[in-house]
C-alpha positions as CSV (number, residue, x, y, z in Angstrom):
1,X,0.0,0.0,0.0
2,X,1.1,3.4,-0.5
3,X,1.5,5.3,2.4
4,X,1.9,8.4,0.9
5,X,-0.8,9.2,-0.6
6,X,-3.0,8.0,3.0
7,X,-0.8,10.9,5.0
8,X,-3.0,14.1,5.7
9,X,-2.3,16.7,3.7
10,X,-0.9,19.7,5.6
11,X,-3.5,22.4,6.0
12,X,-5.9,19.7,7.2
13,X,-3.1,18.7,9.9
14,X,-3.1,22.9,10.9
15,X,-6.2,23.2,11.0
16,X,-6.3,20.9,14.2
17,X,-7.4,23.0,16.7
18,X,-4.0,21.7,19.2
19,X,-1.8,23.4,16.2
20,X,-3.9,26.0,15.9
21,X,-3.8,27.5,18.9
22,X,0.2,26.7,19.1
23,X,0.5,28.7,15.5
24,X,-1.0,31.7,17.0
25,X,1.9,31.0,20.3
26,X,4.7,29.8,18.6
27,X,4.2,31.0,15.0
28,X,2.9,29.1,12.0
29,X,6.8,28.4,10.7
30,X,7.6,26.2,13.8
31,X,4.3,24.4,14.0
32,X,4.6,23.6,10.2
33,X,7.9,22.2,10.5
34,X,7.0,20.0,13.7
35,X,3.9,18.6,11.0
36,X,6.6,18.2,8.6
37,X,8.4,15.6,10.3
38,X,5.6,14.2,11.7
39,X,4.0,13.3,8.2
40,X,7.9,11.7,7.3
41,X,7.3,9.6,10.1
42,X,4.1,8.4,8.7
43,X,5.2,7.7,5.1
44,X,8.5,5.8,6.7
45,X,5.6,4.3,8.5
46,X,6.8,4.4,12.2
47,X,3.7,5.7,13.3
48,X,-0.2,5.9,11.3
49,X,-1.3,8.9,9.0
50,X,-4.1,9.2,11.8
51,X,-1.0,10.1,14.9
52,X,0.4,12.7,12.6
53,X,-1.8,15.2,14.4
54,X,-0.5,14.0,17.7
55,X,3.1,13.4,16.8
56,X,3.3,17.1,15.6
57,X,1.7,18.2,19.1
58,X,3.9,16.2,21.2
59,X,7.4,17.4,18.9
60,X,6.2,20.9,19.8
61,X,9.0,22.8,21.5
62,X,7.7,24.7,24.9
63,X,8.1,28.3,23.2
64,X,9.9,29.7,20.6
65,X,12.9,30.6,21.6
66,X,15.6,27.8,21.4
67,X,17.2,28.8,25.2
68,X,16.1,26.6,27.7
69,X,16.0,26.9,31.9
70,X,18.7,24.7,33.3
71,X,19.8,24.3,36.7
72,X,23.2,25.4,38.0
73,X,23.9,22.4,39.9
74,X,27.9,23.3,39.0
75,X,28.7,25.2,42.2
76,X,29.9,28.3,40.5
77,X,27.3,31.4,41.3
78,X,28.2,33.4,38.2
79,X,28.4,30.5,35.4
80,X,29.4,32.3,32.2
81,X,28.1,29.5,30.1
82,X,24.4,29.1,31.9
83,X,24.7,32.9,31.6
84,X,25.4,34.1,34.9
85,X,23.6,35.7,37.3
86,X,20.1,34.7,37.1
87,X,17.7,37.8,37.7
88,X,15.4,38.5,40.4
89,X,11.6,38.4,40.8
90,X,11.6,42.1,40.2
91,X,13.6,42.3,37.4
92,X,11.9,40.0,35.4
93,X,8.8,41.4,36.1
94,X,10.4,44.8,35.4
95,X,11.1,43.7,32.1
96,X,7.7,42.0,31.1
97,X,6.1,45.4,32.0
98,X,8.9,47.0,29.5
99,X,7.9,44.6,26.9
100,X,5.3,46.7,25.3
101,X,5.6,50.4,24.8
102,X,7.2,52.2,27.7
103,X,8.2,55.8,28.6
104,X,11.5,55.1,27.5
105,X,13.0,58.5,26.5
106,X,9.6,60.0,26.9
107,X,8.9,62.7,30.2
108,X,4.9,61.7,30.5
109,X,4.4,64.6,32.9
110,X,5.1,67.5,30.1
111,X,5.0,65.1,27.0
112,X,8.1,65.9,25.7
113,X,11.2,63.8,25.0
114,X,13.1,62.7,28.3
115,X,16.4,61.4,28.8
116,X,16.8,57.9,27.5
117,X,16.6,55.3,31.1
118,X,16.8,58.5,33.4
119,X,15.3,56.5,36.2
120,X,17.9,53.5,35.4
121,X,21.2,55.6,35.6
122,X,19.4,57.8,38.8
123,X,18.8,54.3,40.7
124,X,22.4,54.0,39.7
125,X,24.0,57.0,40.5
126,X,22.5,56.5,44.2
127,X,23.7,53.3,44.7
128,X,26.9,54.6,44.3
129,X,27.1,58.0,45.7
130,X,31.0,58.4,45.3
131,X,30.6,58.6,41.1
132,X,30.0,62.0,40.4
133,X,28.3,60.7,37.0
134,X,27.1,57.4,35.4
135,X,26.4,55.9,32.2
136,X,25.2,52.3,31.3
137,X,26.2,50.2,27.7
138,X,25.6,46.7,27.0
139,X,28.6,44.8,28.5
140,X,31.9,45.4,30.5
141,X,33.9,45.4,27.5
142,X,31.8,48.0,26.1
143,X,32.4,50.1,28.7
144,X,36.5,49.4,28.6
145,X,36.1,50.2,24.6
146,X,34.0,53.3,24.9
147,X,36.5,54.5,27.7
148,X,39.5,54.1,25.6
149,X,38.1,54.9,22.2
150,X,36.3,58.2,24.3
151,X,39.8,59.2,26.3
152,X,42.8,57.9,24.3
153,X,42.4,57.3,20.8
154,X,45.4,58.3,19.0
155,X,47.0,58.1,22.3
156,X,48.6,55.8,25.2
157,X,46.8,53.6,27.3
158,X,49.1,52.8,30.4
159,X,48.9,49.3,31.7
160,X,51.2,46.9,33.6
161,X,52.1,44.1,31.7
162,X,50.9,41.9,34.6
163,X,47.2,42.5,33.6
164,X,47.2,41.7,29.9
165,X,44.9,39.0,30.6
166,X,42.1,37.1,27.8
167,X,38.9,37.4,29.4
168,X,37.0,35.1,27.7
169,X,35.9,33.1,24.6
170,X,39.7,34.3,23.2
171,X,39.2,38.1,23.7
172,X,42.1,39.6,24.8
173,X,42.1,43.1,26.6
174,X,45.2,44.8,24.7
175,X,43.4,43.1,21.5
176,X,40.2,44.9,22.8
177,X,42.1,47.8,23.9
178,X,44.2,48.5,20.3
179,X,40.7,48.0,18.2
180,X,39.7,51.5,19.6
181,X,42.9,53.6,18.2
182,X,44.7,53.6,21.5
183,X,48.3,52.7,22.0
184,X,49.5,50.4,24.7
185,X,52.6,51.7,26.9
186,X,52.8,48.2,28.5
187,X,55.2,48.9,32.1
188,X,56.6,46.3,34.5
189,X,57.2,42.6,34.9
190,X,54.1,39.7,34.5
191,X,54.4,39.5,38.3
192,X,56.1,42.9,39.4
193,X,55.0,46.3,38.7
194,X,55.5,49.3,40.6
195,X,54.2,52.7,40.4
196,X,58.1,54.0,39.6
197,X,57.0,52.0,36.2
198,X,54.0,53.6,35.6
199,X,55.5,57.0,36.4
200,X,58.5,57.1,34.1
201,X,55.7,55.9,31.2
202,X,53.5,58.7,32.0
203,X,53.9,61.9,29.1
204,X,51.7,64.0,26.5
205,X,50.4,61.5,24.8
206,X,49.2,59.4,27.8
207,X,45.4,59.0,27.6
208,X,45.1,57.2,30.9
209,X,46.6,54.9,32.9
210,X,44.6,51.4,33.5
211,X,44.3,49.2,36.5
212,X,42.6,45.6,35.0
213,X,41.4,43.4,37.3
214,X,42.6,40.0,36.4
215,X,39.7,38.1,37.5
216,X,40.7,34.3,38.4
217,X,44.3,34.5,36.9
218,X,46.8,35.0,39.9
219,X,50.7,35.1,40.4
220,X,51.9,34.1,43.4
221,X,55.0,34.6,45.5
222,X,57.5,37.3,44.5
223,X,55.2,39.9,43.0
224,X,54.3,43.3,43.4
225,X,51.7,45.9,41.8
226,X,51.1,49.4,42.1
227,X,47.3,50.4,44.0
228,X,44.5,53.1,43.0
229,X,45.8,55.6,45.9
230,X,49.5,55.5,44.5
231,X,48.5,55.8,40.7
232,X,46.0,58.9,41.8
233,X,48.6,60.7,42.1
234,X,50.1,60.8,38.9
235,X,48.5,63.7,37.6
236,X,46.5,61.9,34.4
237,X,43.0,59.9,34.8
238,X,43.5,56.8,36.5
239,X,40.6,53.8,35.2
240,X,39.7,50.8,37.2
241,X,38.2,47.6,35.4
242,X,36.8,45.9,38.5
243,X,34.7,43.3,36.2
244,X,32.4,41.7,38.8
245,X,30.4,44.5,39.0
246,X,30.2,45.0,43.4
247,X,29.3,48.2,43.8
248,X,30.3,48.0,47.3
249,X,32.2,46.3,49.5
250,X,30.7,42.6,50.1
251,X,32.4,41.4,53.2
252,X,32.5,37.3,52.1
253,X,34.6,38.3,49.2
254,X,36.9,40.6,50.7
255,X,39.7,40.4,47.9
256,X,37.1,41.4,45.4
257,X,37.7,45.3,44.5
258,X,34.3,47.0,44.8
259,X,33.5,50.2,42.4
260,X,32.5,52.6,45.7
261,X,36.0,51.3,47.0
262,X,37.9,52.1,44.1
263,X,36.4,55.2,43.9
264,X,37.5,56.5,47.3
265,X,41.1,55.5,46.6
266,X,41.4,57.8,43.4
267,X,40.3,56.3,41.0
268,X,38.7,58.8,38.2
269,X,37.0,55.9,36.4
270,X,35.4,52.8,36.9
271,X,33.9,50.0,34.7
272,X,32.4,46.7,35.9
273,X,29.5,44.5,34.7
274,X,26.0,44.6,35.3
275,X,25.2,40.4,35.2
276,X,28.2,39.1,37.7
277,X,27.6,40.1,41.4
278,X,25.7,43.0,40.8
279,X,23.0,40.5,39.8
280,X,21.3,42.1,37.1
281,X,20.9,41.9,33.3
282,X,24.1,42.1,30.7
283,X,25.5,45.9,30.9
284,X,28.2,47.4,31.4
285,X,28.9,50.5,33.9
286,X,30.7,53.1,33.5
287,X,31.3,55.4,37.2
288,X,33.1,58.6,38.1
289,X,34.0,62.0,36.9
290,X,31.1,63.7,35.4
291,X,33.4,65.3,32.8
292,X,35.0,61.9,32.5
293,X,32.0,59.9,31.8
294,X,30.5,63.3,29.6
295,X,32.9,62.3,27.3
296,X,32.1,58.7,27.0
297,X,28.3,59.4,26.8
298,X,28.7,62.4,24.2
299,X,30.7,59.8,22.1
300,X,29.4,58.5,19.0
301,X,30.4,55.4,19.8
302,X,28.1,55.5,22.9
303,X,25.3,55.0,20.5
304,X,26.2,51.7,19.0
305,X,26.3,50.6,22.6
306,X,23.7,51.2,24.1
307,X,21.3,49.3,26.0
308,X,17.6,48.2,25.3
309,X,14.6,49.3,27.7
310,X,14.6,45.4,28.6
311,X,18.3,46.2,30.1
312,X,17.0,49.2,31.4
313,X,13.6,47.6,33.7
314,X,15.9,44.8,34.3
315,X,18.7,47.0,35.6
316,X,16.8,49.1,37.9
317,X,14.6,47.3,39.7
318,X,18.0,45.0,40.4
319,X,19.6,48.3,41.9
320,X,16.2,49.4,43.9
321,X,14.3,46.0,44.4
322,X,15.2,43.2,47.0
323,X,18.4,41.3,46.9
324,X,18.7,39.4,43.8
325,X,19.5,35.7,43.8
326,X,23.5,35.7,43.1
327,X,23.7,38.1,46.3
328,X,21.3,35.8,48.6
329,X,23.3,32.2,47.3
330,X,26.6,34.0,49.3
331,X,25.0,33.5,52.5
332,X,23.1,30.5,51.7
333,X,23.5,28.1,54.1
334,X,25.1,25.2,53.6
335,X,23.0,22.5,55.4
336,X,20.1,23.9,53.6
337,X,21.7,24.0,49.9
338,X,22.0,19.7,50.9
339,X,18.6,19.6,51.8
340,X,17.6,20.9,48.3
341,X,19.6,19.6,46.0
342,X,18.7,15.8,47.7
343,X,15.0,16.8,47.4
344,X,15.8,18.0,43.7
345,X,17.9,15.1,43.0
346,X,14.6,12.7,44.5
347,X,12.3,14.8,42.1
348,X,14.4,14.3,38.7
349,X,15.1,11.0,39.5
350,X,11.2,10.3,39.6
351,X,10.6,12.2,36.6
């Protein structure tokens, strides 16, 4: 018998109303394709022309997007690849509400146009009162590009040659760092640099002098670097790349370099992420002088940077809404964490 020509033709598989009402949630192209492959089945004749209907319903994917929840069983709070810091109940609700049409460079009070996420950078500029102005892109290397493409393109960029570090995926932050026009006037040793080095460096065509923090790459034994309060001193701006995105000091991580810290010690300006401790969305942050940070925003680059109103919601109610998740798994407590993940572990293992 030929099973071909018994296998529903399409539209009459569509028009079930299961399919239907997935169409209109999923869009026509993915249902189509799952009744695609569902009517192969049938003419290699692993299932009958009457369970295409049913096939195609149960190859259905959950929604459209191709991410999926997982859960970070791995130990490791910020997991780059699970896509770190998961957001809070405000955020995500924050962002739902921002889905639609929102007042996002619009003032609704006088009807005119507003500054784009004012609410988002004031939240901001309160959490960290020592910045004297703040501006938001969409990641930490954004921030480091706009900073260096902004202050010293054409110019030097003076870094120790201990903190020449990849950060990821192969990016490379002299790589990152050269891409904006900027010169590197690499000082010191991989594990000694002293503030002697970045002194003699220092002339009129130094753009800044950078402080990267290397993240999990460490030197240990006979080393040395230069901090903020030393390099403040040098009479040009002095940028800190804290990368985890503390904008104060969190006393269980009391090696990690917070942006109100750095700050205080002299720094002019600082960038960090948005999605690592700070617990919010993807951004990057850019804190400190108000001309300093001027100068970024006024940029043209600043415009190919910038964040979405999604960031935006997501961002702010992080910075005034309860403690997000990342923050809140630091003091979880142990015994407890067993207690889930044995309950969790019972309930896949049923499933």
């Amino acid at each position: 018998m030929d099973l071909r020509r018994r296998v529903p033709r399409t539209d009459a598989v569509l028009a079930d109303p299961r399919l239907a009402e997935a169409a209109g949630r999923l869009g026509r192209a993915v249902v189509k394709e799952a009744v695609a492959r569902a009517q192969e089945r049938a003419r290699r004749g692993e299932i009958g022309p009457e369970e295409v209907a049913d096939a195609a319903v149960t190859a259905l994917p959950a929604r459209a997007a191709g991410l999926r929840p997982v859960l970070n069983a791995t130990g490791v709070l910020v997991h780059t690849n699970l896509g770190r810091a998961p957001l809070s109940a405000a955020a995500v609700e924050a962002m739902a509400a921002a889905a639609g049409h929102a007042d996002v460079e619009f003032d609704l009070a006088s009807g005119a146009r507003a500054r784009r996420g004012r609410s988002t950078l004031d939240a901001l500029a309160r959490a960290v009162p020592a910045a004297g102005d703040v501006h938001v892109v969409n990641n930490n290397a954004a921030a480091l590009v706009l900073a260096a493409t902004a202050l010293a393109a054409g110019r030097e960029i003076v870094i120790s040659r201990g903190e020449l570090v990849e950060i990821g995926d192969g990016f490379r932050i002299p790589d990152l760092l050269v891409s904006t026009g900027a010169r590197l006037r690499e000082v010191g040793t991989t594990n000694r640099t002293s503030v002697r080095d970045y002194a003699d460096a220092i002339g009129p065509e130094t753009g800044f002098v950078l402080k990267v923090h290397p993240s999990n790459f460490r030197i240990e034994g006979f080393t040395g670097s230069a901090q903020v309060p030393e390099l403040a001193g040098l009479g040009v701006p002095v940028v800190v790349d804290i990368g985890s995105g503390l904008l104060t000091r969190e006393p269980l991580l009391p090696a990690e370099p917070d942006a109100t810290g750095m700050l205080q010690a002299g720094a002019d300006l600082v960038t960090a992420s948005g999605d690592k401790l700070l617990g919010g969305p993807q951004a990057g942050l850019l804190l400190g002088r108000h001309d300093l940070v001027e100068r970024c925003r006024r940029h043209p680059l600043a415009r190919a940077l910038r964040v979405d109103k999604l960031t935006l919601a997501a961002l702010e109610a992080t910075l005034r809404g309860p403690v997000p998740p990342v923050r809140r798994a630091l003091r979880a407590d142990p015994a407890a964490l067993a207690e889930r993940a044995a309950a969790l572990a019972g309930r896949l293992s049923a499933e």
